[in-house]
C-alpha positions as CSV (number, residue, x, y, z in Angstrom):
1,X,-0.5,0.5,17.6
2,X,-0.5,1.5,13.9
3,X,-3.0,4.1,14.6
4,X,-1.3,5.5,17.9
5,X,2.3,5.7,15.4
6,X,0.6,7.5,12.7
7,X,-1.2,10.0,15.2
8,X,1.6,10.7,17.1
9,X,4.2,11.2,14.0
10,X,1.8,13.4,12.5
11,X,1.5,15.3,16.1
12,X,5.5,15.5,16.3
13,X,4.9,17.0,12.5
14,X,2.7,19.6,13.1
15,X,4.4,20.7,16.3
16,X,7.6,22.2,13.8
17,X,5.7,22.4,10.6
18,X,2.6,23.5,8.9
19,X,2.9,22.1,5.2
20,X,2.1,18.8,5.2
21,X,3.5,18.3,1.9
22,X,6.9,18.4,4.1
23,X,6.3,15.0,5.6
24,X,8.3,13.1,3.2
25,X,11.1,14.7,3.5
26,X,10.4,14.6,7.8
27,X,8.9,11.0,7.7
28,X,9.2,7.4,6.2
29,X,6.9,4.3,7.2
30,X,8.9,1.0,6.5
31,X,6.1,-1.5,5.9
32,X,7.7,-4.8,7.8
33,X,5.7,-7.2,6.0
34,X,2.1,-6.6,5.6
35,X,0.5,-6.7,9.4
36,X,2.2,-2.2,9.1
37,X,0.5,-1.9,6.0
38,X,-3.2,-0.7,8.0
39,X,-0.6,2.0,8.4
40,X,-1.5,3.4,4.3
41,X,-5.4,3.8,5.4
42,X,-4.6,5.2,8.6
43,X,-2.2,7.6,7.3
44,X,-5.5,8.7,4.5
45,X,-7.4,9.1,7.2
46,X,-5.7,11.2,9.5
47,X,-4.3,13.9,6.6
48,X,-7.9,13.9,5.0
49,X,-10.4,13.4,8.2
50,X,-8.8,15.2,10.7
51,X,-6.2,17.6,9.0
52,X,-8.5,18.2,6.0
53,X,-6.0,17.9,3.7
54,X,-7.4,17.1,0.1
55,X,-7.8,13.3,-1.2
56,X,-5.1,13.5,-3.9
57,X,-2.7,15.0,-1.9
58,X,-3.0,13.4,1.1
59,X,-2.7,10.1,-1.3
60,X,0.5,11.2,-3.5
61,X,2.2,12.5,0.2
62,X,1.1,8.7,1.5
63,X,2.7,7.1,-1.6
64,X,5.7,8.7,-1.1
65,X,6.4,8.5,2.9
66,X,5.6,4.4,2.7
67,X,7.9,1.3,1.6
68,X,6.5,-2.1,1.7
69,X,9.2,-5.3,2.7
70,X,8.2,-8.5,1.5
71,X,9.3,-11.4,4.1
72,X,7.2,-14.2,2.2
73,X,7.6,-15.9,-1.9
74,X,4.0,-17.8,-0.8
75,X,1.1,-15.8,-1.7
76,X,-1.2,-17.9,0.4
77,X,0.9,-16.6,3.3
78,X,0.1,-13.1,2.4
79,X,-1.8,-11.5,5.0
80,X,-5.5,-11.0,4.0
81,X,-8.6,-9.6,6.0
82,X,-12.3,-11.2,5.3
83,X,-14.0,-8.0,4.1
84,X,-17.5,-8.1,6.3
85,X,-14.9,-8.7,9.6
86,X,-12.4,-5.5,8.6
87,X,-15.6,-3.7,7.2
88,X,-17.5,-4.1,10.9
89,X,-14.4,-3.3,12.9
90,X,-12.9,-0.6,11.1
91,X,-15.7,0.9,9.0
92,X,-13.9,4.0,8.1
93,X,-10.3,2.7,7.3
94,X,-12.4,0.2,5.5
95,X,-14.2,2.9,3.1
96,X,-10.5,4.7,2.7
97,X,-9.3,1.4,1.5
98,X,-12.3,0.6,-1.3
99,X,-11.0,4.2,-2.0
100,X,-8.0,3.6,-2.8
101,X,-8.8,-0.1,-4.3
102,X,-11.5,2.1,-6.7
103,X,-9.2,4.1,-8.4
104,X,-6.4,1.9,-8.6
105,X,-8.9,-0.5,-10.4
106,X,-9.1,2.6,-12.6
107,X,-5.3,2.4,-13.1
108,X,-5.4,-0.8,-14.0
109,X,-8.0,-0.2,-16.7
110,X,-5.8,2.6,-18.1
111,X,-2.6,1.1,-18.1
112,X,-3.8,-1.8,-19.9
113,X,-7.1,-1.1,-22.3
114,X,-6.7,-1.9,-25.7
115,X,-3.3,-3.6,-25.0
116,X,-4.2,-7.0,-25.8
117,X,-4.3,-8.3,-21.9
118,X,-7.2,-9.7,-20.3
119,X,-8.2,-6.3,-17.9
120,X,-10.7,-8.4,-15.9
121,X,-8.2,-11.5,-15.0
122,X,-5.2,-8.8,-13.9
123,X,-7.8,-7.0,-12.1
124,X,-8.5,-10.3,-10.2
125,X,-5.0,-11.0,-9.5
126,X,-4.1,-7.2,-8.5
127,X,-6.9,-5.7,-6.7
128,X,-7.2,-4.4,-3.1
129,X,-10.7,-5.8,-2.4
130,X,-11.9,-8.5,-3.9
131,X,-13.9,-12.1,-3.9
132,X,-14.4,-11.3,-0.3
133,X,-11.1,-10.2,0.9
134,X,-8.8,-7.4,2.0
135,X,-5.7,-7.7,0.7
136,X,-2.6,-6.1,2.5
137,X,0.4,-7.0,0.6
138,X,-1.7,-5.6,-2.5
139,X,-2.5,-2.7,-0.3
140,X,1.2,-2.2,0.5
141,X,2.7,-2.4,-2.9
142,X,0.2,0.2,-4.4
143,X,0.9,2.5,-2.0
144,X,4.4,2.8,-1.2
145,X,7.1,4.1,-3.5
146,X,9.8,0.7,-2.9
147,X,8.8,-2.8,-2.3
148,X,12.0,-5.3,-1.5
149,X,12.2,-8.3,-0.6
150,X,14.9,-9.8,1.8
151,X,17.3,-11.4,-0.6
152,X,18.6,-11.2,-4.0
153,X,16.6,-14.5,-4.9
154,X,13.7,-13.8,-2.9
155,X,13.1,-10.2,-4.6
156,X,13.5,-12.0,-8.1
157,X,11.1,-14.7,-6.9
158,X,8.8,-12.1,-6.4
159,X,9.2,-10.4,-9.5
160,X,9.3,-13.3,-11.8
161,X,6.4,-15.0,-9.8
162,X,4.4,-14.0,-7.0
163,X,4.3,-10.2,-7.7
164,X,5.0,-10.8,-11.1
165,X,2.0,-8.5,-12.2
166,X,2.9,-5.1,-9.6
167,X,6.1,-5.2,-11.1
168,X,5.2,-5.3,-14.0
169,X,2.9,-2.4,-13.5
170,X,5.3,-1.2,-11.5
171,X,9.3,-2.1,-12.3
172,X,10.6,1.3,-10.7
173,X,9.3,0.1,-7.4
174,X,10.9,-3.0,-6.7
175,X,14.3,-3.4,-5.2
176,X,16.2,-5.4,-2.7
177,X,17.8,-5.1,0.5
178,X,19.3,-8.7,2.0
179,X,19.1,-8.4,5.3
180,X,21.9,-9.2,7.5
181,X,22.1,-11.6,10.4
């Protein structure tokens, strides 16, 4: 289904306009949770395979067409893929994603060499791929351009807690919508 949405919006696109750096300003992918968040890879793939749009561009228009809702304070509820089963079913989403995980690694380095904080532990905790594992929410919050939670106290959970590390890599980001009933 994610793959059939992101086709068919970027069909719809192309139909009215040629300059895909347009599509955030056309287009926004709300991230319910993390089973959407394939949607970041599949997104890569179609600007860069099939409209051959350049890696860094088709990344920085991705980053700023997705937003990532958090429904769950429980990281072991966070949605997570054994690498060798999302590597065998999806072999080139899952080469886009140790992409993306590769140079956000690199970010990681960046942001915090010669600070004084362990590099290796918050690349651990913050990576897309790693000990095994795909990780969505991780996915999610590196790639969109908000991540909310559902509540005042379950956005500030996540900040002070869960996510603690993204937001502090990222405080801009987070926000929070309380939905309504």
């Amino acid at each position: 289904f994610i793959s059939a949405t992101i086709q068919r919006v970027v069909a719809r696109f192309k139909k009215v306009h040629t300059d895909f750096n347009e599509l955030p300003d056309k287009v926004a992918f709300q991230l319910n949770d993390t089973h959407p968040s394939m949607a970041v890879a599949e997104l890569m793939r179609v600007l860069v395979d099939e409209n051959d749009v350049p890696w860094e561009q088709a990344w920085d228009i991705t980053r700023k067409v997705c937003a990532y809702t958090n429904h769950t304070i429980m990281a072991e509820a966070l949605e997570k893929w054994p690498m060798e089963l999302f590597s065998r079913l999806l072999p080139r989403i899952y080469q886009i994603v140790e992409e993306i995980n590769r140079r956000f690694i690199i970010d990681i380095e960046n942001k915090y060499a010669n600070t004084g904080v362990n590099v290796q532990e918050k690349i651990r905790k913050m990576a897309i791929v790693y000990d095994g594992q795909v990780k969505m929410a991780h996915m999610a919050i590196v790639a969109g351009y908000s991540v909310n939670g559902v509540a005042r106290l379950h956005t500030e959970i996540l900040k002070k807690q869960e996510l603690k590390d993204f937001y502090e890599m990222f405080p801009e980001k987070f926000n929070n919508k309380t939905n309504g009933i």
